[in-house]
C-alpha positions in Angstrom: -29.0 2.9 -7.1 -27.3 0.0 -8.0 -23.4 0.1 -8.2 -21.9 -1.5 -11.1 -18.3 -2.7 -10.7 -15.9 -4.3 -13.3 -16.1 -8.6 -13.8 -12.8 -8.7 -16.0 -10.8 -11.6 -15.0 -7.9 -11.9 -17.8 -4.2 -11.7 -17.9 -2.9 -8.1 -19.4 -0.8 -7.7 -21.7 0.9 -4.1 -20.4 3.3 -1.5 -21.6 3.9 0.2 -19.0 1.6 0.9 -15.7 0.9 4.7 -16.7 -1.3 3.2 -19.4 -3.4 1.5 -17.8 -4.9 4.8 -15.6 -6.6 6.0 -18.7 -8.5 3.0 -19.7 -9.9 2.6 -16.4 -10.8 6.3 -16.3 -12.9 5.6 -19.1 -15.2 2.7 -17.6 -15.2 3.9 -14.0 -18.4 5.9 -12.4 -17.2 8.9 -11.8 -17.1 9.5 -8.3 -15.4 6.0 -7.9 -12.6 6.8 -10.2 -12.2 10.1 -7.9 -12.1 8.2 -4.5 -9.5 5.8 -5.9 -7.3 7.8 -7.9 -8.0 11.5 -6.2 -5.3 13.5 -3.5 -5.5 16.1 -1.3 -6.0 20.1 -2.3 -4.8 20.8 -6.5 -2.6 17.0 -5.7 0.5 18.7 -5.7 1.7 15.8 -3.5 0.0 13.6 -6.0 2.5 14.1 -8.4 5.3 15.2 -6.8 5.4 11.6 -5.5 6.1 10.6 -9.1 8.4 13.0 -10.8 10.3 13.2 -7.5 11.9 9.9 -8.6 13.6 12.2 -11.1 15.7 13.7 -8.2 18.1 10.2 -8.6 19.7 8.5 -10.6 21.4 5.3 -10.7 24.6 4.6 -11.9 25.3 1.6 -14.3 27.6 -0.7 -13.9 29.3 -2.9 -16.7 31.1 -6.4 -16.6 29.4 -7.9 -13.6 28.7 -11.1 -14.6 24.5 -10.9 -14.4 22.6 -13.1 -16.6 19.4 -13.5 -13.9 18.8 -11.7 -11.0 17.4 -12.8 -8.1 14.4 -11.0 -6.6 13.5 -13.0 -4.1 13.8 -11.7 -0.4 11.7 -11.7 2.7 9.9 -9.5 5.1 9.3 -11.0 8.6 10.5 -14.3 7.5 8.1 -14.1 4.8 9.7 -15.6 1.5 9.0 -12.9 -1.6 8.8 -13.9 -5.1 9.7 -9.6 -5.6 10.4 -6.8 -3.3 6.7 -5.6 -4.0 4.0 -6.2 -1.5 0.2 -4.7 -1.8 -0.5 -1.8 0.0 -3.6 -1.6 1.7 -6.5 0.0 0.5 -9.9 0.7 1.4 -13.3 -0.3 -1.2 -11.7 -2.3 -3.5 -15.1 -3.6 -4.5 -15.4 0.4 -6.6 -12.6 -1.1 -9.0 -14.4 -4.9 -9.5 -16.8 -6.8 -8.2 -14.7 -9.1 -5.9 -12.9 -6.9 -4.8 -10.0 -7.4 -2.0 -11.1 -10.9 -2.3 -10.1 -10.9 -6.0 -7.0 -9.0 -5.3 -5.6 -11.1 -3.2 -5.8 -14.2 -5.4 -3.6 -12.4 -8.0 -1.0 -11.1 -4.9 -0.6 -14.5 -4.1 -0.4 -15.8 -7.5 3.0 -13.3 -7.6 4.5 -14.6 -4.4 3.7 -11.6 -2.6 1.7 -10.0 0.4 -1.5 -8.8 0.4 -2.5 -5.9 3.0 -6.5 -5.6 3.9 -7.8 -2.5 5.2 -10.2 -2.0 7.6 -12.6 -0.6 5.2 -12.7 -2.8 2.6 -15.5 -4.1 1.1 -14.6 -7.7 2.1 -14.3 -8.7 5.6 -10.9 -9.6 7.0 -12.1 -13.4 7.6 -13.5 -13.2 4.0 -10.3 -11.9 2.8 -8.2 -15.0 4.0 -11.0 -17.5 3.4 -10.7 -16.3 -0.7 -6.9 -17.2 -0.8 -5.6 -19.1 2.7 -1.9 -19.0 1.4 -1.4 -15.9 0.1 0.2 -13.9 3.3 -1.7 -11.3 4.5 -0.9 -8.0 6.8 -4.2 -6.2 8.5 -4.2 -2.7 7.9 -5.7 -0.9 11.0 -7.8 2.5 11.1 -7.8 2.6 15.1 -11.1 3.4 16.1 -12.2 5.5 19.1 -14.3 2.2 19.8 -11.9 -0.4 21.2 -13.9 -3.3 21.2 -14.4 -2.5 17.1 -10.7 -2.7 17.4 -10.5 -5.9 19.5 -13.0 -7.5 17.4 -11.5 -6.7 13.7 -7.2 -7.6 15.5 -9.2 -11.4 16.7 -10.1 -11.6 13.5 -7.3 -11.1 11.3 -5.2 -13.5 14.6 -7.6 -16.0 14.1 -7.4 -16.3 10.2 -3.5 -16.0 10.4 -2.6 -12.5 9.0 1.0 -12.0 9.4 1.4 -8.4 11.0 -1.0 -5.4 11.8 -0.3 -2.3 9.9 -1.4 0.7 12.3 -2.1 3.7 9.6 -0.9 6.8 11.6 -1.3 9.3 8.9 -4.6 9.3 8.2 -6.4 10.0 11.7 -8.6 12.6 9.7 -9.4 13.0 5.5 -7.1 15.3 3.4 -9.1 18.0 1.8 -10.2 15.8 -0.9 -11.8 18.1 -4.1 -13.0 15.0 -6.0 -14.7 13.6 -3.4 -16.4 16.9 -3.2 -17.1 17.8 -6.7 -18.7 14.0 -7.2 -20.5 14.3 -4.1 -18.7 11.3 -3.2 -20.6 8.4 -1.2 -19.6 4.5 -0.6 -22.4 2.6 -2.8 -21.1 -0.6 -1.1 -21.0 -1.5 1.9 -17.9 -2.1 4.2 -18.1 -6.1 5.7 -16.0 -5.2 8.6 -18.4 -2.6 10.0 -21.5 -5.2 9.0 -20.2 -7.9 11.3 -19.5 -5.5 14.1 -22.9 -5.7 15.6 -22.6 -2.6 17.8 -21.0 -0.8 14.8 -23.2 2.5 13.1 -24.1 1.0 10.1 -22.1 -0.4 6.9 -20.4 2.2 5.5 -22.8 2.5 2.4 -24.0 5.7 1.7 -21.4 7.2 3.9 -19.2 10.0 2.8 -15.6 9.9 3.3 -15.7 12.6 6.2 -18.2 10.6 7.9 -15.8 7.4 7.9 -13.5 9.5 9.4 -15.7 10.3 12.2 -14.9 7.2 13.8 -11.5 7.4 13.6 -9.1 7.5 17.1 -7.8 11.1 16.2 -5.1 11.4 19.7 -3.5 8.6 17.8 0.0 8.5 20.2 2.5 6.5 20.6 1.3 4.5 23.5 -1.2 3.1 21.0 1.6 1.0 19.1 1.8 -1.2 22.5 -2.0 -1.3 22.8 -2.1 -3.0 19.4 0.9 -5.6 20.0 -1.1 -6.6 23.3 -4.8 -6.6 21.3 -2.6 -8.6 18.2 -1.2 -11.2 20.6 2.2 -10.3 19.9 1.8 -10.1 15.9 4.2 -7.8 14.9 3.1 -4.0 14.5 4.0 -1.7 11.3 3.5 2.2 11.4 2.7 3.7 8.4 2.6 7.0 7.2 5.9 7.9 8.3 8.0 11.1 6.9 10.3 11.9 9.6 12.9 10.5 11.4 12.4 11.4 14.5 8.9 10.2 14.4 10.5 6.7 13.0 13.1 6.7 16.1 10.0 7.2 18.4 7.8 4.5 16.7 10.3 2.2 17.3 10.9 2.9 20.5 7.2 2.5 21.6 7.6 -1.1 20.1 7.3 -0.6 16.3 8.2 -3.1 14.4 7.8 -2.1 11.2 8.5 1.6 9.7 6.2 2.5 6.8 7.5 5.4 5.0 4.0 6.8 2.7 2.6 10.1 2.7 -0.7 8.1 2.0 -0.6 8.7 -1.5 -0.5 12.3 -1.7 -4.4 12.0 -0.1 -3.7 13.9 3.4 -1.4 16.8 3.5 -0.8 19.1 0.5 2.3 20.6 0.6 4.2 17.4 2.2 7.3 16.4 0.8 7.4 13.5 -1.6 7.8 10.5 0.0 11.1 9.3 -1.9 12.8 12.6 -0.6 12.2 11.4 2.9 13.2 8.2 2.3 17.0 8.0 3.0 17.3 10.3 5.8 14.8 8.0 7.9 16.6 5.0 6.4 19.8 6.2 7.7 18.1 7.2 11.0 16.6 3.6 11.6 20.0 2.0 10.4 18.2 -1.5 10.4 16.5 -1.8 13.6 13.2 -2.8 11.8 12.1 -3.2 8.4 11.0 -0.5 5.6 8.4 -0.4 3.3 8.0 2.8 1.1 5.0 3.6 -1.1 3.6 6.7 -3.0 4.3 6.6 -6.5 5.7 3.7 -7.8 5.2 3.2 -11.4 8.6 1.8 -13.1 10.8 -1.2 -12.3 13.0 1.9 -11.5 11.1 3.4 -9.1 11.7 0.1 -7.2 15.4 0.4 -7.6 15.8 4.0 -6.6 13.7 3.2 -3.3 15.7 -0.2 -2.2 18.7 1.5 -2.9 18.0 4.8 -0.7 17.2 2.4 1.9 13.8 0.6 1.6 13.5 -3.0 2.2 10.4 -3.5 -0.2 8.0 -1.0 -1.6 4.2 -1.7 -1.7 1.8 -1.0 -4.8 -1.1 1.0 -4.8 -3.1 2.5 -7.4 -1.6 0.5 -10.4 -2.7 -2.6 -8.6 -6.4 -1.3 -8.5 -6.2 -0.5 -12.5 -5.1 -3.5 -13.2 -7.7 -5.4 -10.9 -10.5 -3.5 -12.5 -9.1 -4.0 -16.2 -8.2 -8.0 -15.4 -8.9 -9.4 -12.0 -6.9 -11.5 -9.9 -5.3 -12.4 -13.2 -4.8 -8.6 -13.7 -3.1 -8.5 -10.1 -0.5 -10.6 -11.1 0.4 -9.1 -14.4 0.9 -5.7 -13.1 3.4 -7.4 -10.1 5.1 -9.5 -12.5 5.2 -6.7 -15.1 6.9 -4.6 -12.5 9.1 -7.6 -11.8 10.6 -7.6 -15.3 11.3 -3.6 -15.5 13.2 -4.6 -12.2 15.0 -7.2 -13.8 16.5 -5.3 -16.2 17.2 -2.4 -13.7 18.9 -5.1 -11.5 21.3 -6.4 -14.5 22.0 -3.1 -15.8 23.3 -1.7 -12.2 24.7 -4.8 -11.5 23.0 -5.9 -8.8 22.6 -10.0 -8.8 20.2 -9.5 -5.3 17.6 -7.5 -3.7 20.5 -7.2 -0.8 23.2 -5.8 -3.5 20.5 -3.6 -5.1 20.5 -2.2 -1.9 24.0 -1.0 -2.2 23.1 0.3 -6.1 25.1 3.6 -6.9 22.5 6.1 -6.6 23.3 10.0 -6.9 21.3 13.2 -6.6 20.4 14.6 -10.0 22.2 17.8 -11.3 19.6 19.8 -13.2 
């Protein structure tokens, strides 16, 4: 059967994020929408990751002399436009045609980073062939084949991807219902696998569990050097990390990256939200290395709350897929840069004139 994807390619003109769920609800297949949008078990975690933003609150501050902030920053000497960066994620091509090579025209057109994942539904050469100076990061699923993983790492070195991003949290599915009640199977196929000439097929007509399959399930912390010696030296970024000691440990088997996610509420139900985590490994990793957060951003306030517990950038993840189905690259780059402008007026109202003061934003626990 022939899978129909979205060919919208138009700037937005958005409210709010929230919004924009709905709409692509309502032109989605079914089981597409489910794989994108769906989490583990009832999704408890789901949205826990969203109203957990509730927990803080940030304190205004008056008379301090903001007419325009500036979000620029970096991220391994990587100039951002925003402290928002794309978080990886696999089959873009269920929410448009293009897919990740649509997605990341519109990153790039917002001065940001775009993150490919190993099972995307373009190739990691195709990827940086579709937009050569947006920066890119290669999202690794480690596979229990190491020459799959030697051949996708030469890739992403040879076409100039910035850092590897090894996913620790996922070495196995979350109990996924919508996957299960849609019968859920990739209708596209996954170019990585198709290049990899001693790889098990493409991906199409897989089901999630049988992605999975593949995956390197003893994941351990030796592997974070085995990827820095495959990736030539390119830094390495864990992600999927709740705990501190795990961080500390990361970074002591050569991390140089923490990524603080619970995968978007997709792999352990009954997990903590990932912005209740946050400080505590922030305070534990007191700026050895870098941190991106994800899970649940939604507001130019959920930004602010998660810089100013102690994140260096946060990445975007399902918005950026309604808004690539509704609009295309174009679409990319209006949900970024309407993200940018709740930020702005976060940043003024706190007084914050930079992404570094932001970090030092009066934040307190909420009372009720």
């Amino acid at each position: 059967m022939t899978y129909n994807a979205s060919t919208a390619e138009e700037k937005l003109d958005i409210i709010d994020l929230p919004r924009l769920r709905a709409l692509v609800e309502s032109r989605t297949e079914a089981g597409a929408f489910g794989y994108v949008d769906g989490g583990s078990s009832d999704e408890q975690v789901l949205q826990d990751n969203e109203t957990a933003f509730r927990h803080y609150q940030l304190i205004p501050r008056m008379l301090q002399n903001i007419a325009e902030p500036d979000m620029t920053t970096t991220l391994f000497d990587i100039p951002l436009g925003m402290p928002i960066i794309a978080a990886p994620i696999a089959a873009q091509g269920l929410m448009h045609e293009g897919g990740e090579s649509v997605t990341v025209k519109g990153v790039g057109a917002a001065k940001s980073i775009f993150s490919a994942s190993t099972y995307g539904n373009a190739s990691v050469a195709a990827v940086a062939e579709a937009s050569p100076e947006t920066p890119k990061f290669f999202q690794l699923y480690m596979s229990r084949d190491d020459e799959f993983n030697q051949f996708l790492i030469n890739q992403a070195v040879e076409t100039g991807y910035k850092a590897i991003i090894l996913t620790a949290d996922s070495t196995l599915g979350g109990y996924r219902e919508a996957d299960i009640i849609n019968n859920f199977e990739f209708p596209l196929p996954m170019d990585n696998l198709a290049a990899f000439s001693n790889a098990t097929g493409t991906g199409e007509g897989l089901s999630i569990a049988e992605i999975y399959a593949r995956a390197k399930q003893d994941l351990a912390l030796s592997d974070i050097k085995k990827i820095k010696d495959m990736a030539s030296g390119l830094p390495v970024i864990v992600k999927g990390i709740q705990d501190p000691e795990d961080a500390l440990a990361a970074i002591a088997g050569g991390a140089d990256g923490i990524w603080v996610s619970n995968h978007g509420g997709r792999e352990l139900n009954g997990a903590p939200a990932s912005i209740d985590v946050l400080a505590d490994i922030a305070k534990t990793v007191n700026h050895r290395v870098p941190i991106i957060f994800d899970s649940g951003i939604r507001w130019g306030e959920d930004i602010a709350k998660a810089i100013a517990l102690g994140a260096d950038v946060v990445a975007l993840g399902r918005p950026m897929l309604w808004a690539l189905n509704l609009g295309g690259a174009a679409g990319v780059q209006s949900a970024f840069e309407h993200l940018a402008e709740e930020l702005k007026i976060v940043m003024q109202l706190t007084g914050s004139h930079t992404v570094a003061e932001l970090k030092h934003a009066k934040i307190i626990e909420a009372k009720f």
